[in-house]
C-alpha positions in Angstrom: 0.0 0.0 0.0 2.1 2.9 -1.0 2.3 5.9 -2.8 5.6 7.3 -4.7 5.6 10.9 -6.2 7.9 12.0 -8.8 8.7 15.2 -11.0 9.4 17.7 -8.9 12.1 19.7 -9.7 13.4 23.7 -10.4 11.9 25.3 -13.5 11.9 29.3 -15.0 8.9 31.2 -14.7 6.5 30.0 -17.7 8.2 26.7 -18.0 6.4 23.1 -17.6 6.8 20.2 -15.2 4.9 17.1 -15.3 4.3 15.2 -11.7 3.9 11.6 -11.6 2.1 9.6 -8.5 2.3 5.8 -9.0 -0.2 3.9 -6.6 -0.3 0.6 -5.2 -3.7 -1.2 -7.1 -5.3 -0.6 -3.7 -5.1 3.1 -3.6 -5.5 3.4 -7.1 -9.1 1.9 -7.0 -10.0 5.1 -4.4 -12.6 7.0 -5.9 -10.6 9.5 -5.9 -6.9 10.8 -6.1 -5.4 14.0 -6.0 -2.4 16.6 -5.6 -2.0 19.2 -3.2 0.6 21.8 -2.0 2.0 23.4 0.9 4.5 25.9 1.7 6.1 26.4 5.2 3.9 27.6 7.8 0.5 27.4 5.7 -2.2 24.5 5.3 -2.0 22.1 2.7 -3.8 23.0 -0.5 -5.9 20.9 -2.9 -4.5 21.5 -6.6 -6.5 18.8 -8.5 -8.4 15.9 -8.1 -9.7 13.2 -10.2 -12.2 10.4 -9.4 -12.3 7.2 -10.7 -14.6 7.9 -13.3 -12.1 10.6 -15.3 -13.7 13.9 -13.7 -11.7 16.5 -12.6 -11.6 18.9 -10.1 -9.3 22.2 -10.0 -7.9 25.2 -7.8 -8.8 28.2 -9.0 -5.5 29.4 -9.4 -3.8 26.6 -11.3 -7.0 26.3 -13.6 -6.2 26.7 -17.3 -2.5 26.1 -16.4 -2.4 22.4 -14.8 -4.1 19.0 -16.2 -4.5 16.2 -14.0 -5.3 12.9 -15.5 -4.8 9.1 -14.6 -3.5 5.8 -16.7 -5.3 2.9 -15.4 -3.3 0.7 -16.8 0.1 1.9 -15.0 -2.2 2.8 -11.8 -0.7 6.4 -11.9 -1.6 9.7 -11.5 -0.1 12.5 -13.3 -0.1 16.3 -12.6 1.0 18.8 -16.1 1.9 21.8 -15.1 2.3 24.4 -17.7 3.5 28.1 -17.2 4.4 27.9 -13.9 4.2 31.2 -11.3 6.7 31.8 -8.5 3.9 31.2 -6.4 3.2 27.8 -7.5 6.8 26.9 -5.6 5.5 24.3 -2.4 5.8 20.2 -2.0 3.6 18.5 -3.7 1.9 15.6 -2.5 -0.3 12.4 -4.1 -3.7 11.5 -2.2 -5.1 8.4 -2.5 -9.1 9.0 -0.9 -8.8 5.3 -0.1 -9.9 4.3 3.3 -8.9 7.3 5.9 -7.3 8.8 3.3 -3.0 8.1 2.0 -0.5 10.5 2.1 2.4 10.0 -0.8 5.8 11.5 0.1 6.3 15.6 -0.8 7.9 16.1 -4.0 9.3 19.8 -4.3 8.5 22.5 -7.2 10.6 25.6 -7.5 9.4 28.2 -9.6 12.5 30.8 -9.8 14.5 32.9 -12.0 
């Protein structure tokens, strides 16, 4: 029963990353899994979701800009991120809704000049 997140990384203003979560079939078969984001000192965020079925779910601030989608077949989760803010700098971490709920490990996005 695990989670492993992937991708992170430093990146220039407008630039692209793309995050990967691979899920154990368990978690996978949640019905739903997601990515979020925190910065020191401040709650963790929800960035986007997706359910079982395919439908999405965004922030506000990241809509337009990041595209979450799933490949059943490789039970993992991805996360595009395309022009990329300073402000979108935090860890990012993979949520399986599965049971009480799975935490993957924090992978880190700089945003930076």
């Amino acid at each position: 029963v695990q989670l492993q997140a992937s991708g992170g990384g430093l990146v220039q203003p407008g630039g692209s990353l793309r995050l990967s979560c691979a899920a154990s079939r368990t978690l996978f078969s949640a019905s739903f899994m997601g990515w979020y984001r925190q910065t020191p000192g401040k709650q963790r965020d929800m960035v986007a979701t997706v359910t079982s079925r395919g439908i999405t779910d965004y922030a506000a601030s990241v809509k337009g800009r990041f595209t979450v989608s799933r490949d059943n077949a490789k039970n993992t989760v991805y996360l595009q991120m395309n022009s990329l803010r300073p402000e979108d700098t935090a860890n990012y971490y993979c949520y399986s809704s599965y049971g009480l709920g799975y935490w993957g490990q924090g992978t880190q996005v700089t945003v930076s000049s």
